[in-house]
C-alpha positions, -999 to +999 in steps of 0.1 A: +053+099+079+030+086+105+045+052+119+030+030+143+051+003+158+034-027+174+059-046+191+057-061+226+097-057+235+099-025+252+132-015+251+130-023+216+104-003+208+118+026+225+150+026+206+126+019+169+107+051+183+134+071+189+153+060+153+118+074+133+115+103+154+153+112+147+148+102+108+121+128+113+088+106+113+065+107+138+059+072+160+033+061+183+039+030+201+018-001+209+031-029+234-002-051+227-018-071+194-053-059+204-042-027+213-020-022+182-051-036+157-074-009+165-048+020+172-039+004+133-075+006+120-080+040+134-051+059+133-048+068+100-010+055+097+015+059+066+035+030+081+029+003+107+061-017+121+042-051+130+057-076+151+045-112+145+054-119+183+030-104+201+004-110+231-031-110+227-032-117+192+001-122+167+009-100+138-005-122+110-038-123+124-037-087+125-024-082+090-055-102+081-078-082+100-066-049+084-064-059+050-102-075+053-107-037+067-095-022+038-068-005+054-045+002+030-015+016+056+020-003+038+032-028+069+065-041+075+063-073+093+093-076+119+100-111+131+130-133+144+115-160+120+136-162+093+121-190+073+105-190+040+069-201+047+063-174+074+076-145+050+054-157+025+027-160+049+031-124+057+034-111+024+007-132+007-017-117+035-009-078+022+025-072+040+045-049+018+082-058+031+096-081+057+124-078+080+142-104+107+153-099+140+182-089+146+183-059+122+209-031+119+190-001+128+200+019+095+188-011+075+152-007+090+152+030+081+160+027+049+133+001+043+108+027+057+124+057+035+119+027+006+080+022+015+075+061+022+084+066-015+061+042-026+031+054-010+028+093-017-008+100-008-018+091+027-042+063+031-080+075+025-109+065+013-114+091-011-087+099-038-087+134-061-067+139-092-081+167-114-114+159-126-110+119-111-122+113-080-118+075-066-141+062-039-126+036-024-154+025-003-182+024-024-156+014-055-169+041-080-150+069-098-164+102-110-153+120-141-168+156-134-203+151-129-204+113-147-203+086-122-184+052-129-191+018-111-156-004-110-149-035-102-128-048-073-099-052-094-103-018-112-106+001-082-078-014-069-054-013-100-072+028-101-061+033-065-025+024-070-023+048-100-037+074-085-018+076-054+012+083-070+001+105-103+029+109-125+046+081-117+054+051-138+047+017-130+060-015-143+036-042-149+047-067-125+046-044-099+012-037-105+004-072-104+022-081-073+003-053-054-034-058-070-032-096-078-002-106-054+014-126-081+044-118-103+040-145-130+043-138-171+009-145-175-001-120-146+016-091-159-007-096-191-037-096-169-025-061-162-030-053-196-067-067-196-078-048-166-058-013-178-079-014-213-112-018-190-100+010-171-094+029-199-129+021-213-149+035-182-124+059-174-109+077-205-138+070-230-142+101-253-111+118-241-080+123-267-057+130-242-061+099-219-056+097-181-040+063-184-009+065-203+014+036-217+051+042-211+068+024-240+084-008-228+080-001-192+040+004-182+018+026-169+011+062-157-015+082-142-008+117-155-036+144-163-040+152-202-020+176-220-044+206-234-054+202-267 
């Protein structure tokens, strides 16, 4: 994977570098907030290592200013604050994992191996799967030639499917990444949006797109031929 690592502690960073680049990823290192915000927003990154520590401008406010972007790199937030509020600050804001200073170094690359399996495709703006083709940006999806207008929420919930066709999610997994809650009555909100999807997406098709997985969720998985 691509990995940027914004942290302000060289010697750090040097040894985080070094780590991925062993673990056979390939890093690029920013020392500064602004610096690491737009090398973030342009760099097309699997995986960005964000200090919350850092000069210029602190890691929350550019978790913000990436998510408002729409960049949809997964971020793990590295901090010597260890208290509740601030991890929930970070992941409420779209961080995907959190990890406090100090940190073995083997328990940091197994939390990016973690987050590399959960994000297959690399970030884009435009997503293929057979005859499906997501636009992020202007949130519609084409089926062939037929054009589909989504909703926020669709697109989303579509973009996390997609990215990994094939694989199964779990309902509250879905809703923790789409909605960023994990309550009972979130999960059935799940169910709501999938039968919309469904609607716009799989309309006349036997073999739908959208599978249910019995007792589990949902998959993305192109239709068996007829």
């Amino acid at each position: 994977m691509r990995v940027l690592v914004v942290e302000d502690e060289m010697r750090l960073a040097g040894h985080l570098a070094r780590a991925l680049e062993y673990d056979g990823h390939a890093p690029h290192v920013a020392y500064d907030g602004k610096v690491g915000l737009l090398e973030a927003r342009d760099g097309h990154y699997d995986l960005i290592l964000l200090d919350v520590a850092l000069p210029r401008m602190d890691g929350f406010e550019i978790l913000k200013q990436l998510r408002a972007w729409g960049v949809e790199s997964r971020i793990l937030m590295l901090t010597a604050r260890s208290e509740v509020p601030d991890r929930i600050n970070g992941l409420s804001n779209g961080a995907d994992d959190y990890q406090t200073k100090p940190f073995a170094m083997n328990e940091l690359l197994a939390r990016v191996k973690a987050l590399g399996r959960r994000h297959v495709a690399p970030p884009g703006r435009v997503l293929r799967v057979g005859d499906i083709t997501l636009k992020l940006d202007e949130r519609e999806a084409w089926r062939g030639q037929e054009r589909i207008q989504l909703s926020e929420r669709e697109c989303a919930l579509l973009s996390m499917l997609m990215r990994e066709p094939g694989r199964t999610f779990c309902r509250t997994e879905l809703s923790e990444h789409v909605w960023h809650r994990d309550h009972e009555y979130d999960t059935k909100m799940v169910d709501v949006f999938i039968g919309r999807l469904r609607k716009k997406i799989d309309d006349g098709l036997a073999q739908p797109w959208i599978q249910t997985v019995r007792h589990v969720g949902y998959a993305f998985r192109e239709p068996a031929p007829i």
